[in-house]
C-alpha positions, 0 to 999 in steps of 0.5 A: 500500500503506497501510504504517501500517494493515498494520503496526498493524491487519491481522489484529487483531480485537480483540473475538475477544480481550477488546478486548486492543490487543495481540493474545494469544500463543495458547500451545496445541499442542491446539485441541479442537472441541466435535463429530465433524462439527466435527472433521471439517470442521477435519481437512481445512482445518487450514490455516485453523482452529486444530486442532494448532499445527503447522499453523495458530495463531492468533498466527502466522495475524495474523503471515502476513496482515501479512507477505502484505500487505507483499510484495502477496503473497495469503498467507505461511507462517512458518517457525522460521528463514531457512534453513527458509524456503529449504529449503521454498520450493526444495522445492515447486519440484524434484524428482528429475531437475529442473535450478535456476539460482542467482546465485553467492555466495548466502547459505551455506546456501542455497549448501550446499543447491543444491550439497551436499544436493540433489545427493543427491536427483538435482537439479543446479545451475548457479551463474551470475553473475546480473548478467547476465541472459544469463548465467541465459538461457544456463543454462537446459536443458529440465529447468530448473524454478527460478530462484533469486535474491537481489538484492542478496546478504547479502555482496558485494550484487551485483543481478540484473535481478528483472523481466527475469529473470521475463520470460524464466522465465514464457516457459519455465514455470520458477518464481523465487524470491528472497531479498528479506532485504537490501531488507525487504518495505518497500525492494523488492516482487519479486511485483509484478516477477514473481517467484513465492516471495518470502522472508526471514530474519526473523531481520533487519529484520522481527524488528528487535531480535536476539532471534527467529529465523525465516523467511516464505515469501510467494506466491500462495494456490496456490503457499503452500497446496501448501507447506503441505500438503506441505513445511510439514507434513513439515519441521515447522520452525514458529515458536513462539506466542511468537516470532510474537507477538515478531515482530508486536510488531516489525512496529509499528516496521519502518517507523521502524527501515528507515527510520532505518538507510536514512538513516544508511548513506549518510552512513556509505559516503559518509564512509569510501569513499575511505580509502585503506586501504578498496580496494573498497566493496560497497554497492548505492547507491554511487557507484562500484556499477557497478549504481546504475542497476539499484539505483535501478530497483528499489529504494526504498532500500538499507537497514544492510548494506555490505562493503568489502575492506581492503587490508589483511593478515589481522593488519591486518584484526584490529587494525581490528575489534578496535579499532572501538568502537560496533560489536560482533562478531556475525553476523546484521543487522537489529536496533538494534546495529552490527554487524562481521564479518572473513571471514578468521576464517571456517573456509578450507572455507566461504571457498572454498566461497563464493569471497569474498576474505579481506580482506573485512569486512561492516558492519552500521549500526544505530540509532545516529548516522552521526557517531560510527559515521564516526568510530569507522570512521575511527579503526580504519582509522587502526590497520590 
């Protein structure tokens, strides 16, 4: 996969727009056509021709080819947030009466999804602890048409075995879909492990700088243009011209800011792992991960994100963030800052929902140098 050319060129025909370097942001709802017989031809293929931007704009059309590229996938939907993305891709797969299989401890509204709305609409659940993959072989019943994974997940980073999972699901016709917005398009390619519906939380690597919300759906030609007639067209959770163009703007550095923050993280665990105030670390690359072998297997890297668990009363937890100085409180990853977040502050509901123990604290390293992110760890682990 040529990374550079991907994020650089694909999509871009600069002679289509004046010879702009840098594609327009196309900021129109309405596309006119100058006939009836041209509007009808437009009218059943709005998937591909700018006609209502609901549908098809062509700002978000260079956007999904960069996007289907860096997952080897043949096409892309983008949606207006990562949770969209989820909600889309899970829907094109169930229905009423149908049974899924999720890995435990999954982002939360993913969770809430398999577990409280569709629930309603006559699908159940089971939530399984995917590191092993007899566990999800041993869920699976006659009406199980989903498999959905997310390897590592967002918080405790536990992994799943992508390729043996697809196995066994291809055997039994069942479609998987993964979560790949811990490892970026760039750190790990699950369609090339067999999995159907790869997505991400735009919102994290591919937007980079905190300042788009969205979602990517990336599968075959198939599989996206049923979404899209159906669960794209109805939720109608689009992206705006605007953040598309953001986004694509982004892409230019992906590589660089993946690559920076895949470097430094290592350094930063390694320094602080041992502290005796840190009980565990929850990173895909440590030392201590009893997955490091399945880690190295199907990931090119770990990227920015870790957790660890304090030992550490919930007041010792808050005189360790509040006095950190080079990282800010603030949910989300993925752009240039450091990032802390305590679950202890989250509401008692959404911790039980989710299982996560309350002195756990995720770390998000940004574009900043392992030294002073080290030391500045270090001093507030000193104050819990």
């Amino acid at each position: 996969m040529d990374i550079p050319s991907i994020l650089n060129h694909l999509g871009e025909e600069h002679e289509n727009y004046f010879n702009a370097v840098s594609p327009p942001i196309i900021q129109s709802s309405n596309f006119c056509v100058k006939n009836v017989e041209e509007l009808r031809k437009v009218l059943v293929n709005e998937f591909k021709i700018p006609f209502y931007t609901r549908g098809y704009n062509p700002t978000v059309g260079i956007l999904r080819k960069k996007l289907a590229a860096l997952e080897g996938a043949e096409d892309a939907l983008v949606f207006g947030s990562g949770t969209a993305a989820v909600v889309a891709a899970v829907m094109s797969v169930v229905k009423a009466g149908d049974h899924a299989i999720c890995v435990q401890k999954p982002y939360s509204w993913t969770n809430a999804l398999f577990n409280k709305y569709l629930v309603n609409y006559g699908v159940t659940t089971a939530m399984v602890d995917g590191r092993n993959v007899e566990n999800i072989e041993k869920a699976i019943q006659p009406n199980t048409k989903l498999i959905y994974l997310e390897s590592p997940n967002s918080i405790t980073f536990e992994l799943q075995d992508i390729e043996a999972v697809t196995k066994i699901a291809k055997k039994k016709g069942i479609a998987t879909v993964i979560d790949n917005s811990y490892s970026s398009p760039l750190c790990q390619s699950p369609i090339a492990l067999g999995v159907d519906l790869v997505l991400h939380s735009a919102s994290k690597y591919i937007g980079g700088h905190s300042d788009v919300v969205a979602g990517v759906v990336c599968g075959s030609q198939a599989r996206i243009d049923s979404m899209f007639a159906k669960e794209y067209m109805n939720l109608g959770a689009i992206i705006s011209p605007h953040d598309a163009w953001l986004m694509i703007r982004s892409l230019r550095t992906l590589e660089l800011r993946v690559k920076k923050t895949a470097e430094i993280t290592p350094l930063v665990v390694a320094a602080i792992e041992g502290h005796p105030k840190i009980e565990k670390m929850n990173y895909p690359f440590s030392k201590n991960n009893p997955q490091l072998e399945l880690a190295k297997k199907q990931m090119k890297s770990a990227t920015g994100l870790f957790s660890i668990q304090l030992k550490a009363d919930v007041a010792g937890i808050e005189r360790f963030v509040n006095n950190l100085k080079r990282f800010i409180i603030a949910t989300s990853w993925g752009g240039h800052e450091s990032l802390v977040f305590p679950f202890c502050a989250m509401p008692e509901a959404n911790r039980k929902m989710s299982d996560l123990p309350e002195n756990l604290v995720r770390i998000y390293i940004g574009l900043d140098e392992a030294e002073y992110l080290v030391a500045d760890l270090k001093q507030a682990l000193d104050k819990i």
